[in-house]
C-alpha positions, 0 to 999 in steps of 0.5 A: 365237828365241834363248834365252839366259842369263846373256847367252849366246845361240844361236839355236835353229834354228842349235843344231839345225842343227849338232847341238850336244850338249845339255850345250853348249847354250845353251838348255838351262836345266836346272841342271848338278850335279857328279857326288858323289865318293862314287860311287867307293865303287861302284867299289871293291866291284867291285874287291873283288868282283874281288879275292875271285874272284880269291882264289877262282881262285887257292885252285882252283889257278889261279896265283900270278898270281891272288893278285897280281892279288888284291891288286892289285885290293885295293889299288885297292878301297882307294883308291877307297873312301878317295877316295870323298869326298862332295860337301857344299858345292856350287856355290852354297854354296861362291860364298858362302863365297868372297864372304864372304871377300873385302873387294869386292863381287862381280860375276861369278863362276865355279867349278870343281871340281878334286881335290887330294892323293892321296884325291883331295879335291875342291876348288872354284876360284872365280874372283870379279871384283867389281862395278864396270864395267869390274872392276877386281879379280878374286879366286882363292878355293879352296874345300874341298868337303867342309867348306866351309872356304878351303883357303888365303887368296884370291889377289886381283890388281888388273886393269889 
């Protein structure tokens, strides 16, 4: 029996056979959410947590290389938490806000999640095609995650 979605299809027994990973799978039809940024602020109190041992080493009498070490794990708690971005607009909302800035119907359509300057922001690709058959236009829409707002004006191209 095949399982597919959206017009992907892979038989069952063949997934099994070759031992497909479950998140490449084509029958498993669960919704894949994008991890939240925000996670990183975990990291960056582990980092002071490291940061204040090694203070606490280098007041013992350990070295100078532990107040370097310190500041260095400082400096990485700090950006972490400033790129500690929470995700807001998610796949979903940020194909409407993508749609509804362009002048076409849309047919097919896919995002990505990429991260833009040095915070690391994140930013949704959406590639939209509209919905004449075959598409006759695609468009290249950027999506602030956090806000929702268009990061610039959609690219639109005429396929050939």
């Amino acid at each position: 029996m095949t399982v597919g979605r959206d017009g992907i299809g892979i038989p069952r027994e063949v997934a099994e056979a070759e031992g497909v990973p479950e998140d490449l799978d084509a029958n498993a039809v669960e919704e894949y959410s994008v991890p939240d940024p925000a996670r990183r602020a975990m990291s960056g109190r582990v980092y002071v947590v490291g940061a204040l041992l090694c203070g606490i080493g280098a007041l013992a009498g350990l070295g100078v290389g532990m107040w370097w070490m310190a500041g260095a794990l400082a400096v990485l708690a700090a950006w972490h938490f400033a790129a500690a971005w929470p995700l807001e607009v998610r796949e979903a909302e940020a194909f409407e806000q993508a749609g509804a800035a362009l002048d076409f119907t849309v047919g097919h359509a896919s995002a990505a999640i990429r991260f833009e300057g040095l915070r690391a922001k994140p930013v949704w690709n959406v590639i939209l095609y509209d919905a004449e058959e075959p598409p006759t236009q695609r468009a290249l829409v950027f999506v602030d995650g956090v806000t929702g707002e268009l990061r610039r004006e959609p690219f639109v191209e005429a396929l050939a």
